[in-house]
Backbone and ligand atoms as CSV (ligand in chain L), in Angstrom:
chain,resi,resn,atom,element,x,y,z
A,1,UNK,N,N,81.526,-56.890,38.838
A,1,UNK,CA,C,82.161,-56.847,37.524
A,1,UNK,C,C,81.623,-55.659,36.725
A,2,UNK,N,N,82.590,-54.963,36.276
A,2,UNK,CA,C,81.997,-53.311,35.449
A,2,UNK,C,C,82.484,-53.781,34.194
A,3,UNK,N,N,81.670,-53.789,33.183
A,3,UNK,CA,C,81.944,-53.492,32.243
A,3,UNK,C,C,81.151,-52.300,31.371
A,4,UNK,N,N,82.603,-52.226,30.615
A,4,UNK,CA,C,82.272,-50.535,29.825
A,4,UNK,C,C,81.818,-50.563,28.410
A,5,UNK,N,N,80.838,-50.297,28.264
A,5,UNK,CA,C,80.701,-50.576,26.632
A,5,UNK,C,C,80.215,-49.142,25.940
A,6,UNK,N,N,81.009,-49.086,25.064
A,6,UNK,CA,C,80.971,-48.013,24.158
A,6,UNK,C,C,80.212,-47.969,23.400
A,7,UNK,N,N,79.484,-47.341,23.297
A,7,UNK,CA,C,78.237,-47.029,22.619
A,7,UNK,C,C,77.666,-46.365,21.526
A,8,UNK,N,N,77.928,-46.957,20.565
A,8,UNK,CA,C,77.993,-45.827,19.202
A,8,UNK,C,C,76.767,-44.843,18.879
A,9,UNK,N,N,77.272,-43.763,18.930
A,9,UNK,CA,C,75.806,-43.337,17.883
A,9,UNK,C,C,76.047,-43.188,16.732
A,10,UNK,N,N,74.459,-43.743,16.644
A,10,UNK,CA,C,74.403,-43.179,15.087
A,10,UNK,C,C,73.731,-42.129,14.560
A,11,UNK,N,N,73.730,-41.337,14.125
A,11,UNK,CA,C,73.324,-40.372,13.817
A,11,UNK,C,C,73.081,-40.243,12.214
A,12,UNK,N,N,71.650,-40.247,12.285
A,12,UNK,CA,C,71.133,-40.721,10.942
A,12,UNK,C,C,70.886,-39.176,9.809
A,13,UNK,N,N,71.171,-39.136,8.826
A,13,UNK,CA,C,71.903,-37.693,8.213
A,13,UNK,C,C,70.439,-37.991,7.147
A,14,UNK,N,N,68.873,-37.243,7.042
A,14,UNK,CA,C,68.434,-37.353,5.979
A,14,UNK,C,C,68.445,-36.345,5.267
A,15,UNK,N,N,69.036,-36.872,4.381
A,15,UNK,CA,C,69.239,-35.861,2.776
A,15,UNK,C,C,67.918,-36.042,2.239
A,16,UNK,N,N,67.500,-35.179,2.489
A,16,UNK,CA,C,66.106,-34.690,0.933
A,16,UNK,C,C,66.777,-33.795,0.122
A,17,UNK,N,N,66.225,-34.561,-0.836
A,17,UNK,CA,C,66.666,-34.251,-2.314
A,17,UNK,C,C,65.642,-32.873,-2.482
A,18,UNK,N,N,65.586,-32.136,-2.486
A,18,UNK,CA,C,64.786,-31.021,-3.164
A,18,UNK,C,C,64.596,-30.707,-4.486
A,19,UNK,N,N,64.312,-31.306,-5.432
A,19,UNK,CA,C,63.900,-31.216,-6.542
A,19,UNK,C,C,63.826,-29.792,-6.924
A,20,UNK,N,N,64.314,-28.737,-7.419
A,20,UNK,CA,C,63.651,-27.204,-7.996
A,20,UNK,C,C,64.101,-27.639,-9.400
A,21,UNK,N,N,62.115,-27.759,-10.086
A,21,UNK,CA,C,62.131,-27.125,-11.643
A,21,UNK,C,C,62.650,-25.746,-11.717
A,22,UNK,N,N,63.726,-25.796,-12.644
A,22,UNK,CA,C,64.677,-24.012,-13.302
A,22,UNK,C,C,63.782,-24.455,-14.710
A,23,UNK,N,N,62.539,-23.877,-14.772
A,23,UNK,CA,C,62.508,-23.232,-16.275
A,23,UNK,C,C,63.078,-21.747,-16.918
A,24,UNK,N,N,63.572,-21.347,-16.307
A,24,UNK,CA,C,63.965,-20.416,-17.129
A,24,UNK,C,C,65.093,-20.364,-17.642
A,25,UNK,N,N,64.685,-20.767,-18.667
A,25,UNK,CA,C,66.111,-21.078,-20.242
A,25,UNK,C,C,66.720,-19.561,-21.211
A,26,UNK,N,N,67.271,-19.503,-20.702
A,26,UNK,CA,C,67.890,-18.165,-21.110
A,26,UNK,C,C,67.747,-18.297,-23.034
A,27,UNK,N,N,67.047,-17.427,-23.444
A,27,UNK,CA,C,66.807,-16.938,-24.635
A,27,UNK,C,C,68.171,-16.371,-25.484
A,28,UNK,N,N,68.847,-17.168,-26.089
A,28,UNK,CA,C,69.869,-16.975,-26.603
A,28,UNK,C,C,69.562,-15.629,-27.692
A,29,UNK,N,N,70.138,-14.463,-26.653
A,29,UNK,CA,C,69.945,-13.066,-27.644
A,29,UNK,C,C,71.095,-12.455,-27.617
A,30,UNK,N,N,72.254,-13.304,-27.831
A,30,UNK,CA,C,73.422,-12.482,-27.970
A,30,UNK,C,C,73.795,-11.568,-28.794
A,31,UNK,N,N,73.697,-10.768,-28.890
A,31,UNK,CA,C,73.989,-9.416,-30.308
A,31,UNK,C,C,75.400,-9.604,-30.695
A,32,UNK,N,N,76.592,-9.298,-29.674
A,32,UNK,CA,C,77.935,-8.980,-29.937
A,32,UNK,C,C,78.564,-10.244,-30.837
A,33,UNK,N,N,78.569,-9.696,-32.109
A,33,UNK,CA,C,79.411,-10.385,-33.294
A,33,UNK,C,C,81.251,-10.821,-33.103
A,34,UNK,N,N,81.376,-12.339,-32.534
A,34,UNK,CA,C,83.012,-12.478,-32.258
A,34,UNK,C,C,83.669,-11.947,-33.439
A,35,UNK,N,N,83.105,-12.457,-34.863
A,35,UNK,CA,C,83.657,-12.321,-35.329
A,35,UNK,C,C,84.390,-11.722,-36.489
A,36,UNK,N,N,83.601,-10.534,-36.128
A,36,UNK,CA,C,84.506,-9.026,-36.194
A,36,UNK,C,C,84.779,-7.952,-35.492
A,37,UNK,N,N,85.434,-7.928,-34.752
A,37,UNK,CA,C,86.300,-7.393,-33.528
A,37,UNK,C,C,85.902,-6.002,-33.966
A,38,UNK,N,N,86.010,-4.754,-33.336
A,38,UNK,CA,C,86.175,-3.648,-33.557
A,38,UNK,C,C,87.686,-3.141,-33.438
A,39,UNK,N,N,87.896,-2.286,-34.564
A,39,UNK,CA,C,89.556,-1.802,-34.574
A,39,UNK,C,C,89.095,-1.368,-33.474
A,40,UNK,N,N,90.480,-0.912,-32.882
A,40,UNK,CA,C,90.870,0.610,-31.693
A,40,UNK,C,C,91.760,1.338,-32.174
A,41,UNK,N,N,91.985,2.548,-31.866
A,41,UNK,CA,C,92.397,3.362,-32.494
A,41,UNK,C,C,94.078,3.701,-31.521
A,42,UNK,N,N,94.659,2.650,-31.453
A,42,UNK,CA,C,95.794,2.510,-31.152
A,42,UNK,C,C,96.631,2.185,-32.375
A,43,UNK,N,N,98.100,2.634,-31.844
A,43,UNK,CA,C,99.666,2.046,-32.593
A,43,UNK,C,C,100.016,0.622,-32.408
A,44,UNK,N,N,100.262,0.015,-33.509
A,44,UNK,CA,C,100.691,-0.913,-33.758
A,44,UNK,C,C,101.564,-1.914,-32.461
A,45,UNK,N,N,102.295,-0.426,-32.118
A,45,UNK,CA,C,103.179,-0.850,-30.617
A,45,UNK,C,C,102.091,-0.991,-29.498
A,46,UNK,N,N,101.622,0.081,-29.499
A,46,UNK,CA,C,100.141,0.035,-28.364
A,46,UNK,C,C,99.710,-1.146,-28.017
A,47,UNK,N,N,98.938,-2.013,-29.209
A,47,UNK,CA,C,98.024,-2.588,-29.578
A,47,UNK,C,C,98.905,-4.108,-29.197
A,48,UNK,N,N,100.069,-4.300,-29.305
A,48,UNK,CA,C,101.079,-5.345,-28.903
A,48,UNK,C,C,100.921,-4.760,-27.333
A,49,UNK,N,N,101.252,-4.014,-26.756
A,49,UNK,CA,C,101.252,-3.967,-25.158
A,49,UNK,C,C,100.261,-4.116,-24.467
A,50,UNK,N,N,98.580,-4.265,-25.015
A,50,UNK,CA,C,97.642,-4.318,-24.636
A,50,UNK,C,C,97.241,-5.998,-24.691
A,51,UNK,N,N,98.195,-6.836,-25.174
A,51,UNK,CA,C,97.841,-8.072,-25.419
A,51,UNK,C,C,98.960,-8.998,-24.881
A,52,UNK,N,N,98.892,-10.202,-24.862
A,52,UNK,CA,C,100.090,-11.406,-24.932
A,52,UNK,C,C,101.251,-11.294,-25.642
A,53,UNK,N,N,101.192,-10.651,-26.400
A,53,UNK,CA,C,102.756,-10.769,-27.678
A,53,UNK,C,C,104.118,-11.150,-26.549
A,54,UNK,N,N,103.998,-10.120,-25.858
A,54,UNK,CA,C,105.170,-10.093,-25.396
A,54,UNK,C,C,105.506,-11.120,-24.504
A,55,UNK,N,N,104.766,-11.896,-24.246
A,55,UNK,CA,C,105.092,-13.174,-23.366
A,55,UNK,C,C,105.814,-13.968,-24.300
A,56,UNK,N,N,106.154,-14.173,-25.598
A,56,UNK,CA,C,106.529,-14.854,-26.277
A,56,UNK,C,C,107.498,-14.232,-27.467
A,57,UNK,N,N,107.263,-13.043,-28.013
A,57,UNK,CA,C,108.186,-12.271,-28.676
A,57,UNK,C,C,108.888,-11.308,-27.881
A,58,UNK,N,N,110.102,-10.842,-28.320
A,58,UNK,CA,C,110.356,-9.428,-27.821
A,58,UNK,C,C,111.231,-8.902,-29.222
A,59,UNK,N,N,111.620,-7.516,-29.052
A,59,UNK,CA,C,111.958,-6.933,-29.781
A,59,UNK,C,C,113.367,-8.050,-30.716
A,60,UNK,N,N,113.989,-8.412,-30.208
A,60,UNK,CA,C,115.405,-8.392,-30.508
A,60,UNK,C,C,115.978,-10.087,-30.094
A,61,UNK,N,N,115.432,-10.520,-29.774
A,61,UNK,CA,C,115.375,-12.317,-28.895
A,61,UNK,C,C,114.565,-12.767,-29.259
A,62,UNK,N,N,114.897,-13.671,-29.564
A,62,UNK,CA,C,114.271,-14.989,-29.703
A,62,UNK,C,C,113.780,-15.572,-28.464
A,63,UNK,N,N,112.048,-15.712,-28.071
A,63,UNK,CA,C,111.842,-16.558,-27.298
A,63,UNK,C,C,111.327,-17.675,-27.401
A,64,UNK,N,N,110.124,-17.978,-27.046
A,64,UNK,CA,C,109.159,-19.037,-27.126
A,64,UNK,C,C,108.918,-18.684,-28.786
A,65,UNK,N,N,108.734,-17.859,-28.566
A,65,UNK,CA,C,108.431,-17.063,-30.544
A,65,UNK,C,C,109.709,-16.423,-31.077
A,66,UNK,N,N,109.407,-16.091,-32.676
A,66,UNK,CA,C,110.426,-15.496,-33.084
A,66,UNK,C,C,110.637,-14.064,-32.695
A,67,UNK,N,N,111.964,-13.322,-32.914
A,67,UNK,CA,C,111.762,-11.608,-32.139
A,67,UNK,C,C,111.354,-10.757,-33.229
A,68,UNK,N,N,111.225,-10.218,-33.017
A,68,UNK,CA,C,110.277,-8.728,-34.273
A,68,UNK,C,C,111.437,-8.493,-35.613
A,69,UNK,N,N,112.505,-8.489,-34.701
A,69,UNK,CA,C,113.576,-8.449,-35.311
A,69,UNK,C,C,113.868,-9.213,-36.788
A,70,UNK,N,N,113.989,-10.720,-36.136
A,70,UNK,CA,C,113.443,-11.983,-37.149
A,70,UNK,C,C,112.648,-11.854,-38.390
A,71,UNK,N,N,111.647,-11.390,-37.556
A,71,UNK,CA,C,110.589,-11.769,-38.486
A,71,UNK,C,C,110.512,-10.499,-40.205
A,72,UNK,N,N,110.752,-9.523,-39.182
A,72,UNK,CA,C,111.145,-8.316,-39.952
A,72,UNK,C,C,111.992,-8.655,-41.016
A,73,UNK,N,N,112.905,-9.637,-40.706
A,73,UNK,CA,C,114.040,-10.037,-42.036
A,73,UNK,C,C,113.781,-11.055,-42.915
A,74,UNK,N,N,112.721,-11.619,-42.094
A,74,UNK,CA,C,112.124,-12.986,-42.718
A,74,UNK,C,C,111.273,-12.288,-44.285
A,75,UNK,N,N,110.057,-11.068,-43.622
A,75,UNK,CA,C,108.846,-10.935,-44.606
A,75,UNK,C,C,108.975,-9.333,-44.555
A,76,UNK,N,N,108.249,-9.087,-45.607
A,76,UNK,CA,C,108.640,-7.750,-46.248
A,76,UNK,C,C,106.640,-7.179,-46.284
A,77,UNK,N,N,106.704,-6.327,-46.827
A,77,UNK,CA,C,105.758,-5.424,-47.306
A,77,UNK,C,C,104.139,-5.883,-47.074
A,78,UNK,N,N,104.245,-6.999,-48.559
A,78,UNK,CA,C,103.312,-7.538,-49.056
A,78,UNK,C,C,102.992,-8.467,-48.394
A,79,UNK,N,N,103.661,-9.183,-47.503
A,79,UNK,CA,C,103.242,-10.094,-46.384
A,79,UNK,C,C,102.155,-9.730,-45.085
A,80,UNK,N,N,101.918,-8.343,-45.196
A,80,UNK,CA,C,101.188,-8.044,-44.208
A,80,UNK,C,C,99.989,-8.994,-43.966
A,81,UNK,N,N,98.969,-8.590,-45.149
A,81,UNK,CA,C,97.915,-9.393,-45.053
A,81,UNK,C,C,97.918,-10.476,-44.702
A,82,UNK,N,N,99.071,-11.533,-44.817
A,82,UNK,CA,C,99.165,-13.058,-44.810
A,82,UNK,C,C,99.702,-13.019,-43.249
A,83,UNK,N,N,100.861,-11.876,-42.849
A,83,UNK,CA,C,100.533,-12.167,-41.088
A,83,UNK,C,C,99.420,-11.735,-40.221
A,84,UNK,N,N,99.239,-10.501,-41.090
A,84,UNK,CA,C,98.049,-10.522,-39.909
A,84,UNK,C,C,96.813,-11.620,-39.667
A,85,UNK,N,N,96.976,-12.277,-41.260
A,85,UNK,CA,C,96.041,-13.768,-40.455
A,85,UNK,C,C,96.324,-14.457,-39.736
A,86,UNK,N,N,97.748,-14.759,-39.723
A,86,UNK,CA,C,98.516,-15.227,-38.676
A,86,UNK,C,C,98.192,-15.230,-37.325
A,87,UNK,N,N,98.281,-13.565,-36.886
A,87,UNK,CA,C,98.122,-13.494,-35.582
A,87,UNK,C,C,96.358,-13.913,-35.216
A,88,UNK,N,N,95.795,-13.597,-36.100
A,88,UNK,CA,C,93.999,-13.695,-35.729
A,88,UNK,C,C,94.118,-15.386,-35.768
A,89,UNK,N,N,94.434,-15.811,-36.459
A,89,UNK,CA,C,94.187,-17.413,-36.725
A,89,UNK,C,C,94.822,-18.661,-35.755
A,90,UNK,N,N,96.404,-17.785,-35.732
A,90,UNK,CA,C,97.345,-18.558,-35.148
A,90,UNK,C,C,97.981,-19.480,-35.797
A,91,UNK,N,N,99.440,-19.793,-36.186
A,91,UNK,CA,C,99.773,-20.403,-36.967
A,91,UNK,C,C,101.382,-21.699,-36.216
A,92,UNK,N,N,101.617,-22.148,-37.386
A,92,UNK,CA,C,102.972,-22.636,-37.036
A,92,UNK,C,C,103.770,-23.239,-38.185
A,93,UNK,N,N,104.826,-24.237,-37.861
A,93,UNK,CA,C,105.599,-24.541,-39.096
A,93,UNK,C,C,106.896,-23.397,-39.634
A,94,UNK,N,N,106.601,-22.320,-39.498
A,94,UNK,CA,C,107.668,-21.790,-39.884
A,94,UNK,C,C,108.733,-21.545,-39.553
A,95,UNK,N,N,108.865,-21.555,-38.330
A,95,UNK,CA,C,109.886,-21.096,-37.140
A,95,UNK,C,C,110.462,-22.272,-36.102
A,96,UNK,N,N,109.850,-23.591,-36.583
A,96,UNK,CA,C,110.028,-24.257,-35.556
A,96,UNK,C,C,108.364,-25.111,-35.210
A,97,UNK,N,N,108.623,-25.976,-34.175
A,97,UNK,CA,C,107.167,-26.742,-34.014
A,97,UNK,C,C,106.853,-26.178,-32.876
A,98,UNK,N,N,107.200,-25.270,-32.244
A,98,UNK,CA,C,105.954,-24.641,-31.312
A,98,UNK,C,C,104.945,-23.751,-31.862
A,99,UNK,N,N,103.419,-23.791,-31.934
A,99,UNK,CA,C,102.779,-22.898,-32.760
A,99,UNK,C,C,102.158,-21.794,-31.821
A,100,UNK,N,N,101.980,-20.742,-32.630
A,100,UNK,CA,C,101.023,-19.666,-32.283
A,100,UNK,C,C,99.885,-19.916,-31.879
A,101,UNK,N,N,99.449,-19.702,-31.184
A,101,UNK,CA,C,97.671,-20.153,-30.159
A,101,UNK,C,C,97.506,-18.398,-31.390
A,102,UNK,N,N,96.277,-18.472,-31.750
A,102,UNK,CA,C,94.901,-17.743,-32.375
A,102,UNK,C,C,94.574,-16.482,-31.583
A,103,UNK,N,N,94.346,-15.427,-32.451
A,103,UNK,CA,C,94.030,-14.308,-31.368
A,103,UNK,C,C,92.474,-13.718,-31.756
A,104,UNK,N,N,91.548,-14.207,-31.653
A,104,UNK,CA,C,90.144,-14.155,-32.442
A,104,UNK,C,C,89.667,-12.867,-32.179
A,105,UNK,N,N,90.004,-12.427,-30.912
A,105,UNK,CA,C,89.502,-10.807,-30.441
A,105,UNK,C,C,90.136,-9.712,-30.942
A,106,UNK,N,N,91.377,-10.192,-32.174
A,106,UNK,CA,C,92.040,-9.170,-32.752
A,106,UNK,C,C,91.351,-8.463,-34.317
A,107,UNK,N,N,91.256,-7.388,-33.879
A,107,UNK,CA,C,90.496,-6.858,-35.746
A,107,UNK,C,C,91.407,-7.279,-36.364
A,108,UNK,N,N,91.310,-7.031,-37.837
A,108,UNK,CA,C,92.196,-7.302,-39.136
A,108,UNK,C,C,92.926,-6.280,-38.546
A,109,UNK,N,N,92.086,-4.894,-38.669
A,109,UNK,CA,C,92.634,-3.381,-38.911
A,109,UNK,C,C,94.342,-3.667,-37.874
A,110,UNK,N,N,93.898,-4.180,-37.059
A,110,UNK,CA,C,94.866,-3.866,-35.490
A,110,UNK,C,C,95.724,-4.921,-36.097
A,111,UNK,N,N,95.517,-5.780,-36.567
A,111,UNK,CA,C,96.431,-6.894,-36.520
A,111,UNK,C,C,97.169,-6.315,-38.057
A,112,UNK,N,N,97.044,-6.071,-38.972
A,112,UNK,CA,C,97.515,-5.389,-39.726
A,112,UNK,C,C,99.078,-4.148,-38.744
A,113,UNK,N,N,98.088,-3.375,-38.219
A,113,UNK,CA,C,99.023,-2.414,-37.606
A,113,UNK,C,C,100.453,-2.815,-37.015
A,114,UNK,N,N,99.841,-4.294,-36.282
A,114,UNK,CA,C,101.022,-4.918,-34.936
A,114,UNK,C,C,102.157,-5.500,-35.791
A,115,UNK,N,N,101.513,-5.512,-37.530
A,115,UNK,CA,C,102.456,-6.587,-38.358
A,115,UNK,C,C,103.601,-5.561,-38.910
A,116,UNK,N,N,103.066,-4.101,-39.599
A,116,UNK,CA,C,103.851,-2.937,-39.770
A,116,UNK,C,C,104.441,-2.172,-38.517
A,117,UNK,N,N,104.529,-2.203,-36.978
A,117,UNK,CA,C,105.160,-1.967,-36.140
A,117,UNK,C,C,106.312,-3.460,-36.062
A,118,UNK,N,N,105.940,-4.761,-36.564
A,118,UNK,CA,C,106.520,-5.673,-36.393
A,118,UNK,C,C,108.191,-5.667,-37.332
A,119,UNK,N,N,107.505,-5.186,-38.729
A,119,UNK,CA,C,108.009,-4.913,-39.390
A,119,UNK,C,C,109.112,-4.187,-39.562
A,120,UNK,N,N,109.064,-3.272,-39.188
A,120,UNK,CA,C,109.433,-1.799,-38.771
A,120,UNK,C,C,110.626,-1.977,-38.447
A,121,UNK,N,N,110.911,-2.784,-37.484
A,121,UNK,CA,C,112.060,-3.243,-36.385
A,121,UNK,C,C,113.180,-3.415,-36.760
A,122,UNK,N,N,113.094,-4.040,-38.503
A,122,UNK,CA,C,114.689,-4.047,-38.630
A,122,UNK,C,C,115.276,-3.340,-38.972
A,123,UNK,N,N,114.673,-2.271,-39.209
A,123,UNK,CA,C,115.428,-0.492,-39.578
A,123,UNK,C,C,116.552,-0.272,-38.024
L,1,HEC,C1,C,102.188,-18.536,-26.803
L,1,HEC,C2,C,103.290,-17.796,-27.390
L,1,HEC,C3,C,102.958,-16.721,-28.408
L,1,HEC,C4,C,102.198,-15.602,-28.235
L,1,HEC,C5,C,101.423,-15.187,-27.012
L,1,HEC,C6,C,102.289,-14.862,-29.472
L,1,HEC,N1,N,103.074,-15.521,-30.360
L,1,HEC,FE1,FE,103.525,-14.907,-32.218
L,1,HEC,N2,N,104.505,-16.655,-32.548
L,1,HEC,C7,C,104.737,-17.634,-31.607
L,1,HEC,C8,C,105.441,-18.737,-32.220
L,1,HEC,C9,C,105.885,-20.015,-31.532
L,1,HEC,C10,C,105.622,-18.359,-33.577
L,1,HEC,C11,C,106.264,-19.191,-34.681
L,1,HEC,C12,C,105.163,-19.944,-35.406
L,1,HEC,C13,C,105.680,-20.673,-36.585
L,1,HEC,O1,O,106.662,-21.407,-36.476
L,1,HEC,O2,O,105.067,-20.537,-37.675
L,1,HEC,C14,C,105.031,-17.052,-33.733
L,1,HEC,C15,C,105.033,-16.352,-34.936
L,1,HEC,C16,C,104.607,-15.044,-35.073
L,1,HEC,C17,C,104.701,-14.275,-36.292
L,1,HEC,C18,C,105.311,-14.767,-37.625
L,1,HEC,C19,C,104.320,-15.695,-38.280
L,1,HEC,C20,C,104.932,-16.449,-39.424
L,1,HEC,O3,O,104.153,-17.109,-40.136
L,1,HEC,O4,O,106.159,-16.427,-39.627
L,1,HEC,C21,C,104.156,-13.043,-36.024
L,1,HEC,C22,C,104.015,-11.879,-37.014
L,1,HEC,C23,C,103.718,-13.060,-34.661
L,1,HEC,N3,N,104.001,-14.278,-34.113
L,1,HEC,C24,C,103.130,-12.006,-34.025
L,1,HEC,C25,C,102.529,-12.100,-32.757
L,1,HEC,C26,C,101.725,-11.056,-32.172
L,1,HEC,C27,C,101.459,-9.699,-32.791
L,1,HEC,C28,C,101.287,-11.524,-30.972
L,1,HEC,C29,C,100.326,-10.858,-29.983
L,1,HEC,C30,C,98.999,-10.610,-30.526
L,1,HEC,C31,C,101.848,-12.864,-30.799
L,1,HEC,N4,N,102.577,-13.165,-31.910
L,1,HEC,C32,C,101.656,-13.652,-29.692
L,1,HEC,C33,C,104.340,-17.605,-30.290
L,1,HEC,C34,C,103.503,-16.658,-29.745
């Protein structure tokens, strides 16, 4: 009589834990200030092609955002200051309930510029 018996192994897996103390705690010496961007010395248009805008505005259409066009007819002159917080801050409500996500890496200076190229448009 043969019998076959299968025979498991086991194969025993020891995990040592290796303990490594990391003291070294990085010394929070960050210099670079978020939050004031440095202008660049780009155009208004520039300064829109170097970023997101256009995933959501375009000249003349309406997309996800309003078009330059729009907005141009919407606000005038004196509105600058109040969009360019806009774009640094990010806003919504005006256009509809999808809002603007915040652009924190944008200077005033630049964001100023992108609002008078914005502007511009309905000429
Ligand atoms: C994720 C999509 C998205 C991106 C990216 C985006 N916008 Fe907008 N933007 C919107 C939406 C949506 C609105 C309308 C918000 C509202 O209803 O108040 C808007 C509104 C605006 C307005 C008008 C604000 C107002 O109060 O009427 C300006 C100006 C503007 N965007 C400029 C820009 C510029 C410049 C950039 C690039 C730095 C940019 N946007 C990137 C979606 C976007």
């Amino acid at each position: 009589m043969k019998k076959l018996f299968v025979t498991g192994l086991v194969s025993l897996l020891i995990i040592s834990c290796s303990k490594k103390e990391n003291p070294s705690v990085e010394s929070s010496s960050d210099a670079t200030d978020v939050s004031t961007p440095a202008p660049s010395n780009l155009t208004g248009e520039q300064i829109i092609e170097t970023l997101d805008c256009s995933g959501c505005h375009s000249p003349s259409e309406r997309m996800i955002g309003p078009s330059y066009k729009e907005i141009a007819e919407k606000y005038s002159e004196k509105d600058i200051e109040m969009l360019a917080s806009k774009i640094i801050e990010g806003g919504s409500g005006n256009w509809g309930s999808v809002p603007m996500q915040p652009h924190s890496q944008v200077s005033k200076e630049d964001a100023k510029k992108m609002v008078e190229y914005i502007l511009s448009q309905k000429k």
